[in-house]
C-alpha positions as CSV (number, residue, x, y, z in Angstrom):
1,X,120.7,69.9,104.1
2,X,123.1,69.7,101.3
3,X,125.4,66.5,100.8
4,X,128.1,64.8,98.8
5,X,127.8,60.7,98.9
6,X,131.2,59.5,97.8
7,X,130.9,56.4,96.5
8,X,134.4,54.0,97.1
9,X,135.6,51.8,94.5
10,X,133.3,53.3,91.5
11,X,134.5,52.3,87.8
12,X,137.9,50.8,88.9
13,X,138.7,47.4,89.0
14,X,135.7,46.5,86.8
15,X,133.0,48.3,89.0
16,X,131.3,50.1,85.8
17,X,128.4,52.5,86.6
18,X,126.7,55.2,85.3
19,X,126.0,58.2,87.1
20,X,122.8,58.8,85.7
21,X,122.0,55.4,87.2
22,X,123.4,55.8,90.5
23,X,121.8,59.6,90.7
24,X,118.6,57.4,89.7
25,X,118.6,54.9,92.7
26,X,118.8,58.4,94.9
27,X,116.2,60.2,93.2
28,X,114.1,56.8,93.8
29,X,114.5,57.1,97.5
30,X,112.9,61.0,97.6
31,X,116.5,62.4,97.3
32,X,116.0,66.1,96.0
33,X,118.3,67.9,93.9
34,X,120.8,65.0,92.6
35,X,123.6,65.6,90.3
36,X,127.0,63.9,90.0
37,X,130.1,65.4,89.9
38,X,132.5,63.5,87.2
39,X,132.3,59.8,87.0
40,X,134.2,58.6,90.0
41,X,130.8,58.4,92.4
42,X,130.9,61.9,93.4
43,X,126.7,62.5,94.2
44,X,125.5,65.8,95.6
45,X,122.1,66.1,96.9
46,X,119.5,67.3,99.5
47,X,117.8,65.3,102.2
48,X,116.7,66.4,105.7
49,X,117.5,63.1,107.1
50,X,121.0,62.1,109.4
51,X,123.8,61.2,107.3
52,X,124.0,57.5,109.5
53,X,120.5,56.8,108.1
54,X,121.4,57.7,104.4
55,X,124.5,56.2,104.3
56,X,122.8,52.7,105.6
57,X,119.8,53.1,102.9
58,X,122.4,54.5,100.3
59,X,124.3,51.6,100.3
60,X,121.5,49.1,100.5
61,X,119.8,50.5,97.7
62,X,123.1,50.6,95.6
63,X,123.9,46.9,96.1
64,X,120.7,45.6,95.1
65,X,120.8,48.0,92.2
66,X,124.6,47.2,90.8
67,X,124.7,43.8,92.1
68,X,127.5,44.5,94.5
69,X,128.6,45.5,97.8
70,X,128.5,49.4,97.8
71,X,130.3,51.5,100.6
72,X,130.1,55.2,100.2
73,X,130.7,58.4,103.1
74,X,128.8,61.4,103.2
75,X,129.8,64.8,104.0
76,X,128.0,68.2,104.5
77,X,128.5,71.2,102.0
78,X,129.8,72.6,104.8
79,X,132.5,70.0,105.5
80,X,133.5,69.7,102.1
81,X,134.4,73.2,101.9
82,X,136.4,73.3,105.1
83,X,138.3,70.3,103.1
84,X,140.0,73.2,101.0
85,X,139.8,75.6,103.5
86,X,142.4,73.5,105.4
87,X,144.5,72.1,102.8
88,X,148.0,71.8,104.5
89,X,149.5,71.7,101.3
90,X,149.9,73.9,98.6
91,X,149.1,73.1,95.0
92,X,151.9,72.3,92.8
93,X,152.3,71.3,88.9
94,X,154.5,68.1,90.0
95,X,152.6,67.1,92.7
96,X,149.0,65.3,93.1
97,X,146.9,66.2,96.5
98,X,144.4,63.9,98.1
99,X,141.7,64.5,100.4
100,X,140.4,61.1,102.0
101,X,136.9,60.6,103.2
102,X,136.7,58.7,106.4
103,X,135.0,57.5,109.0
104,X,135.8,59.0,112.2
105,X,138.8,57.8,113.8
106,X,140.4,56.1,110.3
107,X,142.4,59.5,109.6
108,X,144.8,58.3,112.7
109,X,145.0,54.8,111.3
110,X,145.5,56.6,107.6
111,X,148.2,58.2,109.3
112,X,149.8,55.2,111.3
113,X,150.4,53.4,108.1
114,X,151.8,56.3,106.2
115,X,154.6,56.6,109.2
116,X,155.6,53.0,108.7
117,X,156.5,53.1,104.7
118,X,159.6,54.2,103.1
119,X,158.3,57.7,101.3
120,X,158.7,59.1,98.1
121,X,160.8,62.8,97.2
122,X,158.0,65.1,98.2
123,X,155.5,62.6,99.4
124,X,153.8,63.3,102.5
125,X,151.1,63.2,104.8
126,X,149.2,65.3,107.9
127,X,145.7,65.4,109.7
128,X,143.8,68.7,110.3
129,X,140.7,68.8,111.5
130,X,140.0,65.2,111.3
131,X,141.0,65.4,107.6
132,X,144.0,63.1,106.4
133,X,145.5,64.6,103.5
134,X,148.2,63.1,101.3
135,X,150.5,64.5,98.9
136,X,152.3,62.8,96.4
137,X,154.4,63.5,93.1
138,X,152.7,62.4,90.1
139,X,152.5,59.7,88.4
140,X,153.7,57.6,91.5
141,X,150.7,57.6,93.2
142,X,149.6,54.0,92.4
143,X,153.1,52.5,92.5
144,X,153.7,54.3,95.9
145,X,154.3,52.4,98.8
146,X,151.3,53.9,100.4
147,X,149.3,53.8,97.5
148,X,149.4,50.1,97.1
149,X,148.1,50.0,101.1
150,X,145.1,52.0,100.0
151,X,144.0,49.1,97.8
152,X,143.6,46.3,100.7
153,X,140.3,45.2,101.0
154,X,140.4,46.1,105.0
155,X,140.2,49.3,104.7
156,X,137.0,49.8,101.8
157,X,134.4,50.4,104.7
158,X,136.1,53.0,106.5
159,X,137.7,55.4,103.6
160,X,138.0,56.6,100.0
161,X,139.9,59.2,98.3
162,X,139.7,62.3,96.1
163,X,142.3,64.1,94.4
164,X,141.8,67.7,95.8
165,X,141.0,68.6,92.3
166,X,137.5,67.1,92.2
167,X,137.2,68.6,96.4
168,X,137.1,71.6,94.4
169,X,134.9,70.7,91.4
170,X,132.2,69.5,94.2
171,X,132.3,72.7,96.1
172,X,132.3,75.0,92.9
173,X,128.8,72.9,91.7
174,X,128.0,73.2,95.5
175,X,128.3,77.6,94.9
């Protein structure tokens, strides 16, 4: 099966990795096939085994290897590409797109705290298919109310974010 590991909080905030180390800690566990897709912790590879059981071995292995606490969410190709198939937006020159990688369930809370935030011209924010999407106009999206709720240290096990951008860099490397 073909996956994407998105790794949260990867070279911000003085979390510096390479991706030619991190694709080496998954080639080290029998991972097949690993690439990276920019340097924001974007890892595609092949493994027959349940996403529950990589995800736990993924973010061991990552810990002990960059000497902190990793959290990371994997998708199928498959689910990655229904990302763009059911983007609720469409693309704009003013406006930035997010996609945001969750655990199930955390779309709804994504969503509860985007309804109780003043918003931005043209900001906004909807679920399909278990997918929380959020548009926002840029160069506001880290001064945003919203944006600055994103940060909290409560929510780095259950989500991260990708500008829809890199959604579709993953699926074209995916083709």
């Amino acid at each position: 099966m073909k996956y994407c590991a998105f790794l949260r909080g990867v070279n911000v905030k003085g979390t510096a990795m390479k991706m030619e180390n991190v694709c080496n800690v998954f080639l080290n566990l029998g991972l097949e096939n690993v690439s990276s897709v920019l340097a924001t912790g974007n890892i595609l590879f092949d493994s027959d085994e349940n996403p529950e059981k990589l995800r736990e071995i993924l973010e061991k292995s990552l810990s002990a290897f960059f000497n902190y606490e990793a959290f990371l969410f994997i998708k199928t190709a498959e689910e990655i590409k229904k990302i763009l198939e059911n983007l609720p937006f469409g693309k704009a020159e003013d406006l930035h797109i997010y996609s945001f990688i969750c655990e199930n369930g955390a779309e709804n809370v994504l969503l509860e705290e985007f309804k109780k935030i003043n918003h931005q011209k043209g900001e906004e924010a909807k679920i399909v298919n278990q997918n929380f999407y959020w548009q926002i106009p840029k160069g506001n999206t880290l001064d945003s109310e919203f944006g600055k709720i994103l940060g909290k240290k409560v929510f780095k096990n259950i989500f991260t974010s990708r500008n829809i951008n890199t959604i579709e860099k993953i699926v074209k490397k995916f083709n």
